[in-house]
Backbone as CSV, one residue per row, in Angstrom:
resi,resn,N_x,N_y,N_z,CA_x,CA_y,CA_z,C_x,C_y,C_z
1,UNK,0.858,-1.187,0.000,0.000,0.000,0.000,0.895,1.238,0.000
2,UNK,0.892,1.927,-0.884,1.325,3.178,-0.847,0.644,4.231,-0.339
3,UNK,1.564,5.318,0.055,0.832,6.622,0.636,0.125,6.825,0.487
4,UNK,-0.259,7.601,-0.941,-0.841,8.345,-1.676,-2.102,7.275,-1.464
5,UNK,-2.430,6.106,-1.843,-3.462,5.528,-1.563,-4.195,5.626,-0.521
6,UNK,-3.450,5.890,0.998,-3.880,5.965,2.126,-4.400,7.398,2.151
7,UNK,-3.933,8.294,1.313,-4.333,9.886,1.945,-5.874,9.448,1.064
8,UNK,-5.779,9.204,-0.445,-7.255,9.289,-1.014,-8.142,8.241,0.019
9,UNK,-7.592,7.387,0.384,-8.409,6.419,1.473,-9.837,7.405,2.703
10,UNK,-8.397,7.824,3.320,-8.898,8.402,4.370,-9.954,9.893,4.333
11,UNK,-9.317,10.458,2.824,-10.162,11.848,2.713,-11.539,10.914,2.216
12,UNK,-11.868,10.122,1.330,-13.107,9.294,0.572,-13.766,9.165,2.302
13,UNK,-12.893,8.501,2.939,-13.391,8.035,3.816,-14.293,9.148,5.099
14,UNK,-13.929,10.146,5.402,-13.558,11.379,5.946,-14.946,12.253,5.100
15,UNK,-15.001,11.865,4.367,-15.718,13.245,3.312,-15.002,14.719,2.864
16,UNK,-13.647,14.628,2.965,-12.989,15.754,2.886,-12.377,15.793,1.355
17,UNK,-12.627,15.045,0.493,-12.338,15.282,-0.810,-13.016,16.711,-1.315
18,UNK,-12.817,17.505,-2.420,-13.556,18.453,-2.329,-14.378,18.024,-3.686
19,UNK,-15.880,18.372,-4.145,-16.549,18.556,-5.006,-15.762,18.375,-6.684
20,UNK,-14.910,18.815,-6.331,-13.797,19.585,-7.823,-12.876,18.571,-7.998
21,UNK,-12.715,17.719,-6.572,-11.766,16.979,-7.294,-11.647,15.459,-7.612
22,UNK,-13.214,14.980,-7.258,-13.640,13.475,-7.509,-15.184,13.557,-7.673
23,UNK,-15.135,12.669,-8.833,-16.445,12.756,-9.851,-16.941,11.415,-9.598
24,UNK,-18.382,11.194,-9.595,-18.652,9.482,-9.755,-19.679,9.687,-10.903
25,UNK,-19.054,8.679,-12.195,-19.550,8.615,-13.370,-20.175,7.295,-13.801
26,UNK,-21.601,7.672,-14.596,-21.610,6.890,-15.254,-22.774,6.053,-14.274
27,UNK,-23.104,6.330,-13.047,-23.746,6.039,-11.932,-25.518,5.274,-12.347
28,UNK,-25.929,6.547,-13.422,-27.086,5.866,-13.776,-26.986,4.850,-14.995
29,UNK,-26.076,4.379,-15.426,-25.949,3.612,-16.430,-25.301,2.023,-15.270
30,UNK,-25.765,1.919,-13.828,-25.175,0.931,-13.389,-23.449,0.513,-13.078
31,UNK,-22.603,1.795,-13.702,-21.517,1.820,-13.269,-21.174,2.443,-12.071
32,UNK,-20.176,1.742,-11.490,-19.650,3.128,-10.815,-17.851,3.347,-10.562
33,UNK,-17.836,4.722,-11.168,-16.250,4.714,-11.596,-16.065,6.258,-10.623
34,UNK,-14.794,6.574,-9.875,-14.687,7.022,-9.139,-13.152,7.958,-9.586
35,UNK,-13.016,9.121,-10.309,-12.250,10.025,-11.071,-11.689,11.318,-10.172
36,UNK,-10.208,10.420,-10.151,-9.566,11.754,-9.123,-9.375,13.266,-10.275
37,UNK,-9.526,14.301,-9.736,-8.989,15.467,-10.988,-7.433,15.743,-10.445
38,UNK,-6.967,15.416,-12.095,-5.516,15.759,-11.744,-4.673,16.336,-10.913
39,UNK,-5.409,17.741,-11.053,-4.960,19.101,-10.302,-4.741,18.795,-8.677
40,UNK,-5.892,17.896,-8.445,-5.898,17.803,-7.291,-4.891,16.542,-6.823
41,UNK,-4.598,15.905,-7.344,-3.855,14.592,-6.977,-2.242,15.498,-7.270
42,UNK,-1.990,16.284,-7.774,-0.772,17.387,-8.056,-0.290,18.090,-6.979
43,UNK,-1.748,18.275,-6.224,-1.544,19.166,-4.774,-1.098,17.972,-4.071
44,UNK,-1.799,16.684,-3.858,-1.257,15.998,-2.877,0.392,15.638,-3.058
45,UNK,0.615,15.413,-4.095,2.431,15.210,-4.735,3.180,16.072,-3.743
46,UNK,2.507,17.588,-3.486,3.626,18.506,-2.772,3.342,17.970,-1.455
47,UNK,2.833,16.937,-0.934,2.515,16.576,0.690,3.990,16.265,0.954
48,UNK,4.068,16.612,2.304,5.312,15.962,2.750,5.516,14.191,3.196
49,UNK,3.866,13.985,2.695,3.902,12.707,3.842,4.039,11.315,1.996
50,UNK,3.866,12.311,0.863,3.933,11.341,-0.457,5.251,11.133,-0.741
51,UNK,5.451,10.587,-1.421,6.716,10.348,-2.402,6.533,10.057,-3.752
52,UNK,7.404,10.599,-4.652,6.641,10.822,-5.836,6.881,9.559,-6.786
53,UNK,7.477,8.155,-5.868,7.716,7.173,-6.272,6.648,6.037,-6.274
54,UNK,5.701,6.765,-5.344,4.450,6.330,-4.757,3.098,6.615,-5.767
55,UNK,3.406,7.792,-6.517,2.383,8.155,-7.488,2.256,7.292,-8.467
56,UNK,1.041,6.529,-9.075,0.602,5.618,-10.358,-0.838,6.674,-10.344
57,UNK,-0.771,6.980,-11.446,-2.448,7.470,-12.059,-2.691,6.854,-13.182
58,UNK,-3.685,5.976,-13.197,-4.458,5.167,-14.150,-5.891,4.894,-13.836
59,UNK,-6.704,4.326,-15.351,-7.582,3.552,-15.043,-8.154,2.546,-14.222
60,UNK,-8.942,2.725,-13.155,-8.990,1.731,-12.323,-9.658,0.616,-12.581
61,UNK,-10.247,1.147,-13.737,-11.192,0.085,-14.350,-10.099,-1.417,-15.070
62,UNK,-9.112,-1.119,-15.527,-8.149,-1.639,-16.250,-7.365,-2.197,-14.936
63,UNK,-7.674,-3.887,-14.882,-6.904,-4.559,-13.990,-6.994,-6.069,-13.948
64,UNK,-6.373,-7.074,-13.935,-6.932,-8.270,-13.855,-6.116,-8.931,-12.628
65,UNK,-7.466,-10.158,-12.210,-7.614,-11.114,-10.969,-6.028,-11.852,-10.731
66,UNK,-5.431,-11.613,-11.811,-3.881,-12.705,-11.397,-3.018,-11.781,-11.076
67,UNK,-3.295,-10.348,-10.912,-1.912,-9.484,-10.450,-2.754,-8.410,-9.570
68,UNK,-3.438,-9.380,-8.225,-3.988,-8.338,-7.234,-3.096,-7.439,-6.349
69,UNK,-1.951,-7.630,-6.130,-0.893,-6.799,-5.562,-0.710,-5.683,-6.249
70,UNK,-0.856,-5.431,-7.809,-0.579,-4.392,-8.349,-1.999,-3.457,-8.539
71,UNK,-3.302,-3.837,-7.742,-4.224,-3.185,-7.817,-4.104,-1.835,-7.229
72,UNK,-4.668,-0.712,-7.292,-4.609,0.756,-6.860,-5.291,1.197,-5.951
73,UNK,-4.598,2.401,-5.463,-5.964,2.791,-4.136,-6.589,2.312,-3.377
74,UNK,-5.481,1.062,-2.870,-6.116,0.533,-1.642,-6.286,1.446,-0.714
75,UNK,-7.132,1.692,0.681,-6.396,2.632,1.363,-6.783,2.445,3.182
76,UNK,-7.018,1.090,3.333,-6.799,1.003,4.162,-7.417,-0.379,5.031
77,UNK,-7.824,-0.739,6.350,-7.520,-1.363,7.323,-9.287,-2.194,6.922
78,UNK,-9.654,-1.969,6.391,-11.192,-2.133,6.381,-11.533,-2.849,4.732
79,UNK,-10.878,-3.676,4.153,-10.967,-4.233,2.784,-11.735,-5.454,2.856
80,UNK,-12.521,-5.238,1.440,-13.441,-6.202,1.375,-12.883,-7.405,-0.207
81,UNK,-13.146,-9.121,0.467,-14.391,-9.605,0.847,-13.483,-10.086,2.220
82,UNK,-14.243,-10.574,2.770,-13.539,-11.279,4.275,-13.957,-12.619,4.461
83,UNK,-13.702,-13.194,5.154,-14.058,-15.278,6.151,-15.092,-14.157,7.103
84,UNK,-16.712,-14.559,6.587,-17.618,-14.731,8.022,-17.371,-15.525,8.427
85,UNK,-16.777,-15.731,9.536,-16.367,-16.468,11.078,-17.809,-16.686,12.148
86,UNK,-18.740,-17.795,11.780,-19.842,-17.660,12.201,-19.659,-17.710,13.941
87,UNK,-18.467,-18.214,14.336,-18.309,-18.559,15.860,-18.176,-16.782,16.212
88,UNK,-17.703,-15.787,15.951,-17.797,-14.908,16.574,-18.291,-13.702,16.413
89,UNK,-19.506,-13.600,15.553,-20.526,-12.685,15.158,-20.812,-12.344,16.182
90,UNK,-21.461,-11.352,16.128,-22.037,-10.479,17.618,-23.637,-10.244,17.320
91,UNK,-24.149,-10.938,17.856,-25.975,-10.582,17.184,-26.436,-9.614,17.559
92,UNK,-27.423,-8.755,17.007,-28.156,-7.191,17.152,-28.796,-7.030,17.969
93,UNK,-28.976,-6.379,18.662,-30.071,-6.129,19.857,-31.288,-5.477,19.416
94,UNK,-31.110,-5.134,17.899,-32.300,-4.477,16.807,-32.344,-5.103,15.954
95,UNK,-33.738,-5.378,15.517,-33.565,-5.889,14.472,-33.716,-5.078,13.210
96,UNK,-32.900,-5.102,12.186,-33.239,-4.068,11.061,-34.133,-4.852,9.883
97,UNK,-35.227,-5.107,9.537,-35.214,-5.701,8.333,-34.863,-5.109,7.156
98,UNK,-34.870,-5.926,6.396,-34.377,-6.141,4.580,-35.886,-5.575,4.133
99,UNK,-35.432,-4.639,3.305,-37.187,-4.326,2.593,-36.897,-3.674,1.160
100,UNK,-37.290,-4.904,0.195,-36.985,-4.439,-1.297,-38.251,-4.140,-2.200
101,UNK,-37.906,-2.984,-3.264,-38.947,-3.297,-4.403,-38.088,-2.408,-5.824
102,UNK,-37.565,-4.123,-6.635,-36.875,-3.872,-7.538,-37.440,-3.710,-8.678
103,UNK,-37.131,-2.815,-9.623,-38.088,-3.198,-10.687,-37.391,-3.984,-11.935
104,UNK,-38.578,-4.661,-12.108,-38.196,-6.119,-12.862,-37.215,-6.147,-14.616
105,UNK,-37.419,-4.327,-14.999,-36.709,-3.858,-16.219,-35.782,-4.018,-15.960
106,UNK,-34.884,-4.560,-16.714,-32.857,-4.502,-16.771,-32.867,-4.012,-17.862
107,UNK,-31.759,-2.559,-17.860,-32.716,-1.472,-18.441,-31.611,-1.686,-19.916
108,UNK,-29.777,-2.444,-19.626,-29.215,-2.823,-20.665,-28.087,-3.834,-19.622
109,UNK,-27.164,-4.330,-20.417,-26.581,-5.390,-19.570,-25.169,-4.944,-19.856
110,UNK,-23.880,-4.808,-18.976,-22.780,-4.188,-19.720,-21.649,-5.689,-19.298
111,UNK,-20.734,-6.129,-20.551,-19.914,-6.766,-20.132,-18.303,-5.893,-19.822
112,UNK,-18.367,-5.826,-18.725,-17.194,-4.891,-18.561,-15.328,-4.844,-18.041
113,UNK,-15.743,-6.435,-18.358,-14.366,-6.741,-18.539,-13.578,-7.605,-17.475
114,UNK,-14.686,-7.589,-16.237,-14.609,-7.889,-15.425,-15.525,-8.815,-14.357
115,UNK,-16.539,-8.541,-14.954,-18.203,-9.145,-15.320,-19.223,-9.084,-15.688
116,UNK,-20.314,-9.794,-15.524,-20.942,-8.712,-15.905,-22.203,-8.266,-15.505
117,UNK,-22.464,-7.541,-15.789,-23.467,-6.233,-15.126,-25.163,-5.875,-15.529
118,UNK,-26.171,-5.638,-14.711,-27.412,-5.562,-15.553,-27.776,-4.200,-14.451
119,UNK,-27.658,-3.164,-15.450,-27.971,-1.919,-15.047,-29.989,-2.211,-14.624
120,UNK,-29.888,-1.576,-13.112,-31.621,-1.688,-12.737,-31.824,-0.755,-12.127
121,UNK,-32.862,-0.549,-11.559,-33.773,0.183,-10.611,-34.376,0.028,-9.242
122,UNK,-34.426,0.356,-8.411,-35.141,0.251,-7.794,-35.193,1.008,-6.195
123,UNK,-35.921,0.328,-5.329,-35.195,0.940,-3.892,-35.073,-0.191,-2.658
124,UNK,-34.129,0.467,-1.577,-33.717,-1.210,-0.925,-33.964,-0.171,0.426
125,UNK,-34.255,-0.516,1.530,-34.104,0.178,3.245,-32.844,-1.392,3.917
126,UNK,-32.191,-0.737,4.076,-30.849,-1.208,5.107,-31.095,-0.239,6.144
127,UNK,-31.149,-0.473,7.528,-30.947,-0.070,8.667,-31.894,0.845,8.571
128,UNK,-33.217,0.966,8.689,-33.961,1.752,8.303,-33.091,3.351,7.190
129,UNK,-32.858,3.143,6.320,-32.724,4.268,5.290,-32.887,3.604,3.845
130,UNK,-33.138,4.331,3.161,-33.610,4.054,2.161,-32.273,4.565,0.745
131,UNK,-32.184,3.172,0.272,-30.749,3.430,-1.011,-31.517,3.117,-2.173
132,UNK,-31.031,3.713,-3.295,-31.304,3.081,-4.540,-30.486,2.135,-4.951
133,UNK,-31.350,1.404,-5.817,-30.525,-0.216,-6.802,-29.899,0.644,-8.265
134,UNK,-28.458,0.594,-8.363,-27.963,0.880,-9.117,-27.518,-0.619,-10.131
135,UNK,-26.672,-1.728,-9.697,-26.581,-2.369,-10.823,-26.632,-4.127,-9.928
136,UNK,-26.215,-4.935,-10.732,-26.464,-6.165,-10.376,-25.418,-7.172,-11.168
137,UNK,-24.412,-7.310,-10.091,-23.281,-8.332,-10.972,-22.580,-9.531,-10.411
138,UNK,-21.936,-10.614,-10.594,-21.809,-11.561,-10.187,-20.338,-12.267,-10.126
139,UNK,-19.901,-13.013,-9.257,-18.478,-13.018,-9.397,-18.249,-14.865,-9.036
140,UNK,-17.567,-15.512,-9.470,-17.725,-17.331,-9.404,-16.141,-17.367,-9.384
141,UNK,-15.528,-18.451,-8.600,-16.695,-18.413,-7.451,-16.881,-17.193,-6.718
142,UNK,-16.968,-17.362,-5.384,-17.828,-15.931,-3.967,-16.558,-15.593,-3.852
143,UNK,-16.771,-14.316,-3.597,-15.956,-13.634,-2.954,-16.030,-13.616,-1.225
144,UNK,-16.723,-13.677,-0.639,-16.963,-13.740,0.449,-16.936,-15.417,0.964
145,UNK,-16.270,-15.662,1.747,-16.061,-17.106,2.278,-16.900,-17.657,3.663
146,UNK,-17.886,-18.569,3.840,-18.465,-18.571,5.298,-17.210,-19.890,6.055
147,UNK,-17.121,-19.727,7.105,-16.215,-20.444,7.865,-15.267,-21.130,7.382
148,UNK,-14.601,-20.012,5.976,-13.520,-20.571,5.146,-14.132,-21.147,3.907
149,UNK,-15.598,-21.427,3.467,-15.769,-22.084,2.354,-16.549,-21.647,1.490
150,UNK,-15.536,-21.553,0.337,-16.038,-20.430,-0.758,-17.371,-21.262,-1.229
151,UNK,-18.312,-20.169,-2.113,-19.463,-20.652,-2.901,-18.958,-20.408,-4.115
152,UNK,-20.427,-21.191,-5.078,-19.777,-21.287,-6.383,-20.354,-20.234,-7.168
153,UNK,-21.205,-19.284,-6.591,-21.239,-17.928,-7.623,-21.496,-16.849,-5.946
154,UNK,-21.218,-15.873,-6.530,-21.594,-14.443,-5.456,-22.127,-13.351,-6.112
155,UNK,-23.361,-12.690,-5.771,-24.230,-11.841,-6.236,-24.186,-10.477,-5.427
156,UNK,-23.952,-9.433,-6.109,-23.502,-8.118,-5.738,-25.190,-7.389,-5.939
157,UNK,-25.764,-6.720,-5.442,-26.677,-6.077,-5.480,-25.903,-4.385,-5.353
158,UNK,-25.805,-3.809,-5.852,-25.053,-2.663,-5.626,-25.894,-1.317,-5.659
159,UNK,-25.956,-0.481,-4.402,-26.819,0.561,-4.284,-26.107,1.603,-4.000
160,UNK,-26.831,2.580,-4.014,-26.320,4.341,-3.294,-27.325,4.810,-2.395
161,UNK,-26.657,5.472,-1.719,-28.172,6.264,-0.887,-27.443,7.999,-1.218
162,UNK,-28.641,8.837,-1.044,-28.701,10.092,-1.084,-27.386,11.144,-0.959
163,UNK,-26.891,10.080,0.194,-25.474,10.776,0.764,-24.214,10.545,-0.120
164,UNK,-24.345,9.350,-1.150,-23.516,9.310,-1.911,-22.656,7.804,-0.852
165,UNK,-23.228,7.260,0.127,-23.318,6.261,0.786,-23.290,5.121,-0.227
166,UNK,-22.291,3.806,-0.367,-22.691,2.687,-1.140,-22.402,1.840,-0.148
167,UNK,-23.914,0.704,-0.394,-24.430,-0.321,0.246,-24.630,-1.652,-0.498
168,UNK,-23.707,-2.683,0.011,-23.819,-3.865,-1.320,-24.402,-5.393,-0.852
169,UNK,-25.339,-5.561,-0.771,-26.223,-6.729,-0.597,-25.890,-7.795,-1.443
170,UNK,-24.891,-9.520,-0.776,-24.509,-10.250,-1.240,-25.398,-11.007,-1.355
171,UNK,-25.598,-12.266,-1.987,-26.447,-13.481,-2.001,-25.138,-14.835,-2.520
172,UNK,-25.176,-15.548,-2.186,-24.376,-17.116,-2.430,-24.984,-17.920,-2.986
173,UNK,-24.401,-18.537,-3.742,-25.309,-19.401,-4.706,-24.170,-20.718,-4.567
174,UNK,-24.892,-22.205,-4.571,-24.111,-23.175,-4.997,-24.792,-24.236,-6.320
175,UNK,-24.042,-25.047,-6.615,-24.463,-25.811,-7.179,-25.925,-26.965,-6.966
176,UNK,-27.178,-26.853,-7.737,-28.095,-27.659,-7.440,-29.178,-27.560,-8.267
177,UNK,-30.423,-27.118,-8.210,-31.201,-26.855,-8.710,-31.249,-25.296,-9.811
178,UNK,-32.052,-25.550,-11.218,-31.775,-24.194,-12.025,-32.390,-23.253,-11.042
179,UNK,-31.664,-21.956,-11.403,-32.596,-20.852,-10.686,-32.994,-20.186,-12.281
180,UNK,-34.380,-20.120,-12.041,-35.052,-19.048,-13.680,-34.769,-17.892,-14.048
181,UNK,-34.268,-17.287,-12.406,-33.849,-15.511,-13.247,-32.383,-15.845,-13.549
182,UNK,-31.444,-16.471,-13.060,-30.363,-16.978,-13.870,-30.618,-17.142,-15.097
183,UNK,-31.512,-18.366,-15.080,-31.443,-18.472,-16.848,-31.651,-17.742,-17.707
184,UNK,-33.334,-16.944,-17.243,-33.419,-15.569,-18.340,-32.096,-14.900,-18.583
185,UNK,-31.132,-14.442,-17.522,-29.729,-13.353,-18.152,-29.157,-14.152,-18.867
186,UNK,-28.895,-15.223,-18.302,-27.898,-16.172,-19.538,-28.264,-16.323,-21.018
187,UNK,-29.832,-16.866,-21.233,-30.268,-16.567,-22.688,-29.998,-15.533,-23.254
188,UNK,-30.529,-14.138,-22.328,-29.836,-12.619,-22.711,-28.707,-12.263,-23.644
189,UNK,-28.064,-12.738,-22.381,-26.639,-12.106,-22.573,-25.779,-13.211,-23.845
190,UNK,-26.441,-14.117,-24.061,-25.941,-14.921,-25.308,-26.368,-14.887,-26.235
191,UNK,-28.017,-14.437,-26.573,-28.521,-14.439,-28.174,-28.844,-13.095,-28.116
192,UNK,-28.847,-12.113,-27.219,-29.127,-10.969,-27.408,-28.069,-9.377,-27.631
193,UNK,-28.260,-8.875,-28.009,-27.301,-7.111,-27.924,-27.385,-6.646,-26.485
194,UNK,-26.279,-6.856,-25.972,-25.997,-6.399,-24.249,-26.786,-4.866,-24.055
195,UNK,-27.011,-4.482,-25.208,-27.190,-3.155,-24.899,-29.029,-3.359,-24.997
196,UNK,-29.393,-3.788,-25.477,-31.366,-4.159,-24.673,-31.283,-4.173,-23.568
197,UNK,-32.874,-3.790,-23.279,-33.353,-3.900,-22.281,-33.939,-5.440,-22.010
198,UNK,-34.169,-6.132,-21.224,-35.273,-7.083,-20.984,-36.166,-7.409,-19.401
199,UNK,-36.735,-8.106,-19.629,-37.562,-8.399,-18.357,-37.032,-9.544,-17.316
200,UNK,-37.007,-9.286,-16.106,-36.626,-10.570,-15.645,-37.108,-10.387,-13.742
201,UNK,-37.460,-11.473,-13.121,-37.953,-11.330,-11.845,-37.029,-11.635,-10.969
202,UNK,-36.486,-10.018,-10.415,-34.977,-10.558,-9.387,-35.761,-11.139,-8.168
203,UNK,-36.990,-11.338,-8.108,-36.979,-12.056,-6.667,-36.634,-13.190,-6.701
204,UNK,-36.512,-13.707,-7.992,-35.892,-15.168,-7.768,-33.849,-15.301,-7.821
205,UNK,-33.810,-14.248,-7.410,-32.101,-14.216,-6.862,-32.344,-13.762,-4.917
206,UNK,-33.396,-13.769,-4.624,-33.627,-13.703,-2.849,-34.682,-14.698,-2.507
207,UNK,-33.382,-15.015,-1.742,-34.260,-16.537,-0.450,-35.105,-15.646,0.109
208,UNK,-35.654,-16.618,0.526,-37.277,-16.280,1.330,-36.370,-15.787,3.151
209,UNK,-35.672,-16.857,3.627,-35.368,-15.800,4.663,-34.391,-14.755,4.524
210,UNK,-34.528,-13.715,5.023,-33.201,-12.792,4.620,-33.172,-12.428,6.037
211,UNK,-32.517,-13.242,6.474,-31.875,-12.881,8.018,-29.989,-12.865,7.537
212,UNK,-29.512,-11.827,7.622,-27.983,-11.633,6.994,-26.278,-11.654,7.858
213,UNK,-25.587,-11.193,7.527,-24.152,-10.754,8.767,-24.161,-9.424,7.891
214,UNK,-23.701,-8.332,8.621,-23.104,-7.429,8.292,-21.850,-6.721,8.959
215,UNK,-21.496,-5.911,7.918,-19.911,-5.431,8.580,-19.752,-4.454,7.261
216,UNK,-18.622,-3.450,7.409,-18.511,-2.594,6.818,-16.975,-2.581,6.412
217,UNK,-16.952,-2.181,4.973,-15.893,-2.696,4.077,-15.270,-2.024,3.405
218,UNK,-15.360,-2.827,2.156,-14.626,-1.819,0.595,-15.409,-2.669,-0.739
219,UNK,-15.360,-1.337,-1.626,-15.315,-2.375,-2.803,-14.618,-3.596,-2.857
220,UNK,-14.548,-4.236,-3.704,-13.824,-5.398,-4.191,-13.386,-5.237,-5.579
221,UNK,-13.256,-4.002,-6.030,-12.597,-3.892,-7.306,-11.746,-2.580,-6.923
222,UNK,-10.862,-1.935,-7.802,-10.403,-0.440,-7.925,-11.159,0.376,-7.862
223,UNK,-11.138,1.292,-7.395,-10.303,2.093,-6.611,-10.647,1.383,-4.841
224,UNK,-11.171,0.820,-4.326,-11.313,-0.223,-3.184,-11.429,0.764,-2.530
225,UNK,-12.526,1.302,-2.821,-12.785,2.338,-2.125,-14.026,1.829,-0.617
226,UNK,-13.481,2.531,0.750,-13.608,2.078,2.110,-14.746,2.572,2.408
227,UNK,-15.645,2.085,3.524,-16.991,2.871,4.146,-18.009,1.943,3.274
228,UNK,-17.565,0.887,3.217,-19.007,0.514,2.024,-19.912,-0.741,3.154
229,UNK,-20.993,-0.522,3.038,-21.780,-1.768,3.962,-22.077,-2.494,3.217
230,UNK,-21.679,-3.493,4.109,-21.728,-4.820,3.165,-23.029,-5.845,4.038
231,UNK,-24.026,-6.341,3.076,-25.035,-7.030,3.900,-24.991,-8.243,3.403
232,UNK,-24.232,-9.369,3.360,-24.451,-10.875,3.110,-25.629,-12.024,3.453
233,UNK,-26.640,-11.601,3.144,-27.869,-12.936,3.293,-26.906,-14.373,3.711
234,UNK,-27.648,-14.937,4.524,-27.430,-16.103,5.319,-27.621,-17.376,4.485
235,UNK,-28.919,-17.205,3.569,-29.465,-18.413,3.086,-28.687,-18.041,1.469
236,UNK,-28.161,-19.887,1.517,-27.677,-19.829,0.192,-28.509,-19.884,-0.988
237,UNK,-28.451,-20.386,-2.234,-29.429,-20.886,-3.326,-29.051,-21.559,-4.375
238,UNK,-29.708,-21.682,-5.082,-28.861,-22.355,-5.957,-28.722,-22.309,-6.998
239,UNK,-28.104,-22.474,-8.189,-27.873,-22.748,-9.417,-27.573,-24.047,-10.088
240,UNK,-27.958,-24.354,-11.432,-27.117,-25.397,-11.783,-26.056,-25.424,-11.984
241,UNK,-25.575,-26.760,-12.025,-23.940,-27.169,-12.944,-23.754,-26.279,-14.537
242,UNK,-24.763,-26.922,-14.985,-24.923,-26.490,-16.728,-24.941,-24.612,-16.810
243,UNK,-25.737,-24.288,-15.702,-25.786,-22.410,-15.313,-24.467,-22.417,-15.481
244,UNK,-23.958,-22.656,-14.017,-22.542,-22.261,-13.489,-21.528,-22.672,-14.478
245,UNK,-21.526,-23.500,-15.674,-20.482,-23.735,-16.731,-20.729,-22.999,-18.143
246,UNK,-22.204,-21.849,-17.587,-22.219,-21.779,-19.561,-21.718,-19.764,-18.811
247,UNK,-21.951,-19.165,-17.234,-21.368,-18.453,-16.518,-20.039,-18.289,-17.224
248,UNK,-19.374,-19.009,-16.839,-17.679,-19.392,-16.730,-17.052,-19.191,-18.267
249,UNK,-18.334,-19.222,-18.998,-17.417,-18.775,-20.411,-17.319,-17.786,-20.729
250,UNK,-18.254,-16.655,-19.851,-17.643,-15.361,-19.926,-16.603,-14.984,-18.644
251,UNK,-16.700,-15.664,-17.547,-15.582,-15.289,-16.421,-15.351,-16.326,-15.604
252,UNK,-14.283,-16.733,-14.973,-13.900,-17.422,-14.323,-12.838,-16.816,-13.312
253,UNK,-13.176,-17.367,-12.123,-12.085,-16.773,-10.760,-12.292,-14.995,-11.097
254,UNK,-13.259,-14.584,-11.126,-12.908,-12.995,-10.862,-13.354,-12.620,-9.469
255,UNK,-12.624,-13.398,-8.414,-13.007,-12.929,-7.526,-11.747,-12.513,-6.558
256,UNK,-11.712,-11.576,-5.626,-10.818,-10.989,-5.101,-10.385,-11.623,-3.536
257,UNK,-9.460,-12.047,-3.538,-8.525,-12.636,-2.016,-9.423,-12.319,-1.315
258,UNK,-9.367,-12.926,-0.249,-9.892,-12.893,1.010,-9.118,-11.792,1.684
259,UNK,-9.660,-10.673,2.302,-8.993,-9.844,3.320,-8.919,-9.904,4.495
260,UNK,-7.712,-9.242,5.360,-7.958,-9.267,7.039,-9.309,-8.605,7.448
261,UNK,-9.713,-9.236,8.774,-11.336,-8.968,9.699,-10.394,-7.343,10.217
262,UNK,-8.816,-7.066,10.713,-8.594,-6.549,11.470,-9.167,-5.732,12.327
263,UNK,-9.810,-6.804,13.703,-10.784,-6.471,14.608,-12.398,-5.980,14.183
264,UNK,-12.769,-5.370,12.778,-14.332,-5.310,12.431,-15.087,-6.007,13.205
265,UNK,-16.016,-5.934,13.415,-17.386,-6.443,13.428,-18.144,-7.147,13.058
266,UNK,-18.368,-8.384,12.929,-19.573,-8.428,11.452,-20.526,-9.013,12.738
267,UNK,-21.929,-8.341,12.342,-23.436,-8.566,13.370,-24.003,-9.346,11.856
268,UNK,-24.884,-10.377,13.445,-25.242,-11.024,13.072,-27.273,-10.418,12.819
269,UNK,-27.886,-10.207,11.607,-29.031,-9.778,12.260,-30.558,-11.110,11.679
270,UNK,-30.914,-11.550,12.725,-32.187,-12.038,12.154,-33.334,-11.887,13.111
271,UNK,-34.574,-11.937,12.602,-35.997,-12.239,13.202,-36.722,-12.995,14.383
């Protein structure tokens, strides 16, 4: 981890970036890309605490799964995905429920190099507040490990709230039975132009119980950017073999190391 990663860490983290000098683009199209302005990454160069050996400015989008050491902007103590450690969750003394209403349009589908993506709609309440559903993407196997044991797909629900707050609701999937809104994207995304719209019913990517763990993180891609809540559903689901192998011909292993807990939290919340 370099400096310079830790100062953008902590200001993202902090809210002390200023307006002028980080942009988030591309937000309603289901992306989200996070653009330092030069000028301003120029001022940090004169810090006494950088070194200018420490400076890389690039695309963060531009990176692949076999050279995670050379990823950017890490920036700090709080990186996501992690081992839920079910022996030492701490359960809620509140209960928050899960309360969704997605809408069923996927408005175009983007393959972005990394996976892929079905730009949606909708609205989600985490901890009583209310975020919007920005996109919906998938990573095989999980990124997130329960008592060390990976699953064979992981489902990103990816939201914002008002504050510019991102909130990412996991789901686990293993091998077993087809799931149907699987299949609809897969037909999609193979006989169709990524760039349509189509129909599809995400309630069949949520188990019926949604009692979850939570803990608070990072992306799992560049810029790994910190402060992100992460809500992992408890109940797995499933997919087929034939799903999970016709998956894999557009991605395989894009999923990111396991990170340190260092001391976090993760609550346990159910009903």
């Amino acid at each position: 981890m370099n400096n310079l990663s830790v100062i953008l860490g902590l200001l993202l983290l902090t809210g002390q970036v200023p307006d002028a000098a980080i942009s988030l683009e591309n937000a309603e199209r289901g992306e989200i890309i996070l653009k330092f302005n030069q000028a301003y990454i120029s001022e940090l160069i004169d810090s006494p605490f950088v070194d200018e050996e420490d400076i890389h400015v690039e695309d963060a989008h531009h990176f692949t799964y076999d050279h995670q050491d050379d990823w950017l902007f890490e920036t700090g103590r709080m990186q996501s995905p992690i081992n839920i450690d079910t022996k030492i969750l701490e359960p809620s003394h509140t209960y928050h429920e899960l309360d969704f209403n997605f809408d069923s349009h996927v408005h175009h589908v983007s393959d972005t190099g990394h996976s892929i993506e079905l730009a949606l709609t909708g609205k989600s309440h985490f901890m009583n507040r209310e975020f919007s559903l920005l996109q919906l993407h998938f990573h095989a196997p999980s990124e997130h490990t329960v008592d060390g044991k990976y699953s064979d797909l992981e489902a990103h629900f990816v939201h914002t709230g008002e504050d510019g707050r991102l909130a990412v609701m996991g789901i686990l999937f293993n091998v077993g039975e087809e799931n149907t809104a699987f299949e609809i994207l897969l037909d999609e995304i193979e006989d169709s132009d990524l760039e349509n719209g189509f129909e599809i019913a995400l309630a069949s990517f949520l188990p019926e119980d949604l009692a979850y763990y939570h803990y608070i993180g990072s992306l799992t891609t560049p810029p790994l950017a910190e402060n992100v809540e992460w809500y992992i559903l408890e109940e797995q689901l499933e997919i087929s073999q034939e799903q999970l192998n016709r998956f894999h011909k557009f991605y395989e292993d894009n999923n990111r190391d396991i990170q340190d807990l260092n001391d976090r939290i993760i609550t346990y919340i159910n009903d």
